[in-house]
KOLVO-871860 format. One line per 10 residues: number of its first residue (from 1); their letters; for each residue y, x, z of C-alpha. Coordinates in steps of 0.1 Angstrom, whole numbers. Layout:
NUM	a	Y:X:Z ~ ... $
% end
This chain:
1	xxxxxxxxxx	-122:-221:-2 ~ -109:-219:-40 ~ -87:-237:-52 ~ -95:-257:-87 ~ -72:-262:-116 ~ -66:-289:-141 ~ -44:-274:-165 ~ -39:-239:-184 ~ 4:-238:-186 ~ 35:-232:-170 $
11	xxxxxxxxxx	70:-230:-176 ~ 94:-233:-149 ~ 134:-227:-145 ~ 146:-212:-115 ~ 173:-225:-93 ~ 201:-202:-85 ~ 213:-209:-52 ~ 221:-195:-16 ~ 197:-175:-7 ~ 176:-163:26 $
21	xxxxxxxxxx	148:-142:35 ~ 143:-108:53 ~ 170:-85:42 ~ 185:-110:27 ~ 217:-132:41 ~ 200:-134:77 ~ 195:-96:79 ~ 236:-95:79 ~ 260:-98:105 ~ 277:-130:106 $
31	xxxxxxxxxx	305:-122:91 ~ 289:-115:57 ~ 261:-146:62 ~ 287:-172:48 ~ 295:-150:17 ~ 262:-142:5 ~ 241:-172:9 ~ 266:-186:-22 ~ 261:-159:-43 ~ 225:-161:-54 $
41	xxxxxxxxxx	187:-173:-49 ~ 158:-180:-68 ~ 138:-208:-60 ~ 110:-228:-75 ~ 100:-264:-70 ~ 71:-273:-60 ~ 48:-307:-50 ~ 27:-302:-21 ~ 6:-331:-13 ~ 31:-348:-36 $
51	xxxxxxxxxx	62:-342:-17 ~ 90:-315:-38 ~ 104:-287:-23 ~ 126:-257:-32 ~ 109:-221:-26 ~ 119:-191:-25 ~ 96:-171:-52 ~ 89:-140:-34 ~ 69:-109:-52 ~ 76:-88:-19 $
61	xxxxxxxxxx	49:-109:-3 ~ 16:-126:-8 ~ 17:-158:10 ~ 22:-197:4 ~ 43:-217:37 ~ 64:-246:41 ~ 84:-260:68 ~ 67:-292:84 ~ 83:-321:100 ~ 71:-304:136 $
71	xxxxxxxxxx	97:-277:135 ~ 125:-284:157 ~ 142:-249:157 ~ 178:-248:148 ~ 171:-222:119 ~ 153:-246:100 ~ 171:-277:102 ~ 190:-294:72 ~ 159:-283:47 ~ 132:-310:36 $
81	xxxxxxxxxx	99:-306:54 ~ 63:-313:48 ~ 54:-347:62 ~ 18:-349:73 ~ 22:-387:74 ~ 33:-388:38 ~ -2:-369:23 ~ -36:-385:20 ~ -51:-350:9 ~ -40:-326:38 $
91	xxxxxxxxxx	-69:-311:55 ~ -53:-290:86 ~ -73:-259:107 ~ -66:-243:145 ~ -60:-208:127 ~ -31:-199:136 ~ -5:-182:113 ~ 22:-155:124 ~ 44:-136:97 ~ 69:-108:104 $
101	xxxxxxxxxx	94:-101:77 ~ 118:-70:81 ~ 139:-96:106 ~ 130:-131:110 ~ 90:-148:121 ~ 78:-178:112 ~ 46:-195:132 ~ 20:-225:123 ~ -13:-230:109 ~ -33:-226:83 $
111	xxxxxxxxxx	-38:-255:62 ~ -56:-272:24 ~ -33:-295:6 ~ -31:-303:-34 ~ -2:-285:-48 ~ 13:-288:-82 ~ 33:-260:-96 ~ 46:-268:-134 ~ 19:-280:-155 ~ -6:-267:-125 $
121	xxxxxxxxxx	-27:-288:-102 ~ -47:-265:-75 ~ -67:-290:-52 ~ -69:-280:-27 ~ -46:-244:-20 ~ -50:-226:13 ~ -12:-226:25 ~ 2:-224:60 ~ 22:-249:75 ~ 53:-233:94 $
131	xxxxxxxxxx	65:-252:131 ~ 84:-223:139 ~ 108:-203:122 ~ 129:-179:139 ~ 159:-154:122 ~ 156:-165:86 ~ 185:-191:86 ~ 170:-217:66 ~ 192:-240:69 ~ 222:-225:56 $
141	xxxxxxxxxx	199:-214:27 ~ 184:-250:19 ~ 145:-237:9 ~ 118:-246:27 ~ 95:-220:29 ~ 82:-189:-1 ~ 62:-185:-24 ~ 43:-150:-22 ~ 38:-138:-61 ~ 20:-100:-46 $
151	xxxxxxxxxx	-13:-87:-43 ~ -42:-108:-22 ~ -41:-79:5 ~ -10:-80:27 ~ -14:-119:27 ~ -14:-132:66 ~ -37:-158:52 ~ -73:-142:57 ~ -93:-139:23 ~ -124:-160:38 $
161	xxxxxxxxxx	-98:-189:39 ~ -89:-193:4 ~ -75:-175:-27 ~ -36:-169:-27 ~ -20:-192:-49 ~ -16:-165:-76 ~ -52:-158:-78 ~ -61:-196:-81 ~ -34:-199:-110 ~ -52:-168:-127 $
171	xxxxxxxxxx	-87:-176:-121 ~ -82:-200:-149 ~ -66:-175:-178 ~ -79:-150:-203 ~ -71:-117:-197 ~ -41:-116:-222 ~ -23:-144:-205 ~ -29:-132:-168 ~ 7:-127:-156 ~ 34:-137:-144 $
181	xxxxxxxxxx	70:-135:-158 ~ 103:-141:-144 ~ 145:-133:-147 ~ 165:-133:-127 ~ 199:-143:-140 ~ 241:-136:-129 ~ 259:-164:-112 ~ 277:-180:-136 ~ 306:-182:-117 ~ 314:-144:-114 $
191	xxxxxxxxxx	321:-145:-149 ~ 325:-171:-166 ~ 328:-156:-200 ~ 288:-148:-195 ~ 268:-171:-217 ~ 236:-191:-209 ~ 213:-160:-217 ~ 226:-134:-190 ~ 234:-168:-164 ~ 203:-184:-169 $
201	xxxxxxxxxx	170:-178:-147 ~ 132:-189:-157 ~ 96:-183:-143 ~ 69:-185:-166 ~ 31:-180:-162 ~ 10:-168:-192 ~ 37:-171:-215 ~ 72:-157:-219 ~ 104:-175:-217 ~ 114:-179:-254 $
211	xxxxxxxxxx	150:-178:-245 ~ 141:-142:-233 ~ 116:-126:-253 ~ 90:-138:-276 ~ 64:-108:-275 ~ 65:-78:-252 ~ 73:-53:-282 ~ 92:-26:-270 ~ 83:-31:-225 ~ 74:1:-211 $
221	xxxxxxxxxx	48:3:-189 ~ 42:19:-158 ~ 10:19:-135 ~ 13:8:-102 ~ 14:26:-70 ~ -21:18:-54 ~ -26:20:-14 ~ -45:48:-11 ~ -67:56:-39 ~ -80:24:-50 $
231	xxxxxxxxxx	-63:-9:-36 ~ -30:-30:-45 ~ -9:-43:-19 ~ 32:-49:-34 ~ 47:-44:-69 ~ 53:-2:-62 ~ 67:20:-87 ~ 74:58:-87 ~ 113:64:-76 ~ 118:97:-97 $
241	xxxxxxxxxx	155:98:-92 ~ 190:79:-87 ~ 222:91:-102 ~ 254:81:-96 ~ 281:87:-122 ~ 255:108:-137 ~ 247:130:-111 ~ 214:131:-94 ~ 212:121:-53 ~ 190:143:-31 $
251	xxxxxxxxxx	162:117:-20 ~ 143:119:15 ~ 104:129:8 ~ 85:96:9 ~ 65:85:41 ~ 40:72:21 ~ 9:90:26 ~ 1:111:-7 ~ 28:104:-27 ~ 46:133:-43 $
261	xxxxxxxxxx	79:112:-47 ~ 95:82:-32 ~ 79:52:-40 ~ 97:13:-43 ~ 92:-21:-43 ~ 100:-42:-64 ~ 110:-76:-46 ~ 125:-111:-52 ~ 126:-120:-21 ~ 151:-92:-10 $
271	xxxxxxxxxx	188:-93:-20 ~ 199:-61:-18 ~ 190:-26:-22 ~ 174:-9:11 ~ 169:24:10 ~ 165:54:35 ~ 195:59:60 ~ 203:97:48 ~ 200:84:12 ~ 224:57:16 $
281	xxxxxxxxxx	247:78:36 ~ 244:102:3 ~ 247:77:-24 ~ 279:62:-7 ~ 292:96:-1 ~ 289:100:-41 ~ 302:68:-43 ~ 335:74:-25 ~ 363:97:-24 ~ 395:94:-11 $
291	xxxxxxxxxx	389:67:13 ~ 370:40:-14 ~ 338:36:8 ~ 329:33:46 ~ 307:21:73 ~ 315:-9:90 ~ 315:-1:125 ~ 316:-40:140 ~ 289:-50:108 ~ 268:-16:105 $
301	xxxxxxxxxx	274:-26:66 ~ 284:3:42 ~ 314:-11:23 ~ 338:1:-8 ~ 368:-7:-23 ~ 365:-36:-45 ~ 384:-19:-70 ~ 364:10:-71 ~ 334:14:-96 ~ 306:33:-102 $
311	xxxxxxxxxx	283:40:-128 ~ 245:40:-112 ~ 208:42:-122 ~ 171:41:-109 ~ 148:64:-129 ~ 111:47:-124 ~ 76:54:-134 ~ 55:87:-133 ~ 69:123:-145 ~ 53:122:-182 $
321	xxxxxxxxxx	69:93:-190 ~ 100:81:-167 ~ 123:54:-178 ~ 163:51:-166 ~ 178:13:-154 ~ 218:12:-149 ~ 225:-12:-118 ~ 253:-35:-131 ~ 286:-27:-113 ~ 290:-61:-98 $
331	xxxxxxxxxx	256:-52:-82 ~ 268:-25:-65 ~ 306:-37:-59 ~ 296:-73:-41 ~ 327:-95:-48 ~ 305:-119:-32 ~ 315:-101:6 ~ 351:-100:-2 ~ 377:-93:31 ~ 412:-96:24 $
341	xxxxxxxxxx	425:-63:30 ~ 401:-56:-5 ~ 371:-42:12 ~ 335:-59:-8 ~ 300:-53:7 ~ 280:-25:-13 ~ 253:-38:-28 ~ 229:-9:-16 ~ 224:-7:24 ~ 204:14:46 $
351	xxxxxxxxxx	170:2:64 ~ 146:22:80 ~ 125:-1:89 ~ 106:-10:55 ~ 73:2:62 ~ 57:-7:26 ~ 74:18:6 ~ 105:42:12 ~ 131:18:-9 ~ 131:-21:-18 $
361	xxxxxxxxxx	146:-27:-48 ~ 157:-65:-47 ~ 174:-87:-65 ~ 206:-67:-72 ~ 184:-42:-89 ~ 160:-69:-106 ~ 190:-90:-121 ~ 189:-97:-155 ~ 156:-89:-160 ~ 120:-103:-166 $
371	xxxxxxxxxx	86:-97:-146 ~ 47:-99:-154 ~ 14:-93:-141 ~ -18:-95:-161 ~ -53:-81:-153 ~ -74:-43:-159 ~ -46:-21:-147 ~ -18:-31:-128 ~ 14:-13:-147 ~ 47:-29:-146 $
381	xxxxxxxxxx	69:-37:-181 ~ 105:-34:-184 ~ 122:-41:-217 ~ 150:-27:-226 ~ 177:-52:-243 ~ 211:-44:-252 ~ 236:-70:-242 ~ 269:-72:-250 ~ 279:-88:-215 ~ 271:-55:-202 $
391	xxxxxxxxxx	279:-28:-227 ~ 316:-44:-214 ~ 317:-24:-175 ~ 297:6:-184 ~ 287:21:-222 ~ 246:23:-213 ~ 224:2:-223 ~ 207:-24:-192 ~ 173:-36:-186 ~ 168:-69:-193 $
401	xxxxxxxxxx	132:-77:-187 ~ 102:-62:-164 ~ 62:-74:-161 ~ 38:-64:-139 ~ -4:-66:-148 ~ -28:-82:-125 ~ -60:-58:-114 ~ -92:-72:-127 ~ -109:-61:-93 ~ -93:-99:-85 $
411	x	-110:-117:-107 $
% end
């Protein structure tokens, strides 16, 4: 079933707020949930079968859920929840609906209700509706389910249901206008001399946020990792290299079948920066010196010294024509995770379990910058933008904004 839409624009601002998701404040230990979940989310709001909620905008994943009035877990009490008894338009199935995110399940059913996104109106949208959530600690997080913003192909929603709601939203664009666009901005509150353009977050479809660029002059482009040779699951990029106070880390081979170097994700729904376990153990090695960094043996969290910094950056893209990003410091140095002996949570932590690509590069990577994605080849932009906020902790220049094509195989 496709979904039909009434209008051609979009311009949404994104809520900054606690976040959850997998690998986000749930995949911590406790003692690090409370911290976290204040520092940062991005959510959307949406109408579904005219009742609002607050999403999570995900680009790690290709699905559409909510939380219904049905779920009576603990983990996702305290969030609003889809009535059934407040729609006329829902149309429900009996196909059941299981997602597994790197910790945390939800379960429910797949389901057709008329959903308004900005200036969109999609009647009806294949979504599911979630009865059961288990490990992703909604409730301390205050969003009611995601919105997947990846490829049609790792959706849990089966294509003979329904378009994703990304592929509805494009199906009515040109090709010039078919992406997506979003950035991800600082919490105001970890310094407040930061200004409305570095604090503020937007997400904008077909059009740019003026406040953050008003053409794409000067976005380098890089293609896509495909799965295999010819389809698109996530938003994967070429990991060339990571260098920390200008010195190049050793990095693991990649798992991924056929790829000459590691390969990462780029992904809104993540918080931190997962990477391989010998990597990590490296990079914080690099890191430290003279007893600045450590393992948490209670949390199983790398930690450093929240007076120590570190100048670090993520070459992407392919080897004729690769392209540095500097991490800000506070991205790496979480004063979020503060104990009081002076000990913050380090902003990159190891995961082995990320089965998609060898590292996910999540919002601590993705701050302060913008994301696309637009049809004939998939390539990914980032912009580089010189602000002053930053040339403050580090003299390099940061990357403010990043877009990402849509393959016209999709439309």
């Amino acid at each position: 079933m496709q979904g039909h839409l009434v209008k051609e624009s979009i311009y949404r601002s994104l809520e900054s707020v606690g976040r959850g998701r997998r690998c986000t404040a749930e995949c911590l230990p406790a003692m690090y949930q409370s911290q976290i979940v204040a520092s940062s989310a991005y959510l959307v709001v949406m109408s579904i079968g005219g009742q609002n909620f607050s999403l999570i905008l995900d680009t790690g994943s290709s699905d559409l859920w909510i939380v219904s009035s049905e779920c009576t877990e603990s983990d996702c009490q305290g969030v609003s929840k889809y009535s059934k008894l407040s729609s006329t338009s829902l149309s429900t199935t009996d196909q059941p609906f299981k997602l597994s995110y790197l910790q945390g399940t939800v379960f429910g059913n797949v389901a057709f209700e008329n959903i308004t996104l900005g200036e969109y109106d999609i009647s009806p949208q294949v979504f599911a509706l979630v009865n059961d959530t288990k490990g992703l600690g909604l409730s301390s997080t205050g969003n009611s389910g995601i919105v997947g913003l990846s490829f049609p192909l790792p959706a849990s929603i089966p294509a003979t249901s329904g378009r994703t709601l990304l592929e509805n939203v494009f199906a009515s664009l040109n090709d010039y206008n078919r992406f997506f666009a979003y950035k991800l901005g600082r919490n105001q509150s970890q310094d407040q001399s930061q200004d409305a353009s570095f604090t503020a977050s937007s997400f904008t479809v077909g059009r740019l946020d003026p406040a953050v660029a008003n053409n794409t002059t000067g976005f380098q482009y890089t293609p896509v990792v495909t799965l295999g040779q010819t389809y698109y699951d996530y938003w994967k990029l070429p990991l060339l290299r990571i260098t920390v106070n200008s010195n190049p880390l050793r990095l693991s081979p990649s798992l991924i079948p056929g790829s000459r170097t590691p390969v990462a994700v780029l992904d809104t729904g993540t918080t931190l920066i997962l990477g391989p376990s010998a990597d990590v153990i490296n990079f914080w090695s690099a890191v430290g010196g003279n007893g600045t960094t450590r393992k948490n043996l209670k949390s199983g969290m790398w930690e450093v010294r929240c007076s120590r910094a570190a100048n670090v950056s993520f070459t992407l893209g392919d080897t004729n024509n690769p392209r540095e990003y500097v991490v800000h410091p506070e991205d790496i140095n979480w004063g979020e995770a503060r104990s009081s002996d002076g000990w913050c949570m380090g902003g990159i932590q190891a995961n082995d379990a990320v089965n998609s690509a060898d590292w996910l590069l999540g919002d601590s990577f993705l701050r302060v910058r913008l994301c696309i994605s637009e049809p004939v080849m998939p390539t990914y932009q980032l912009a580089q933008n010189l602000l002053a906020e930053c040339l403050r902790d580090t003299p390099r220049s940061y990357i403010h904004p990043a877009t990402a094509y849509w393959p016209s195989q999709h439309d």
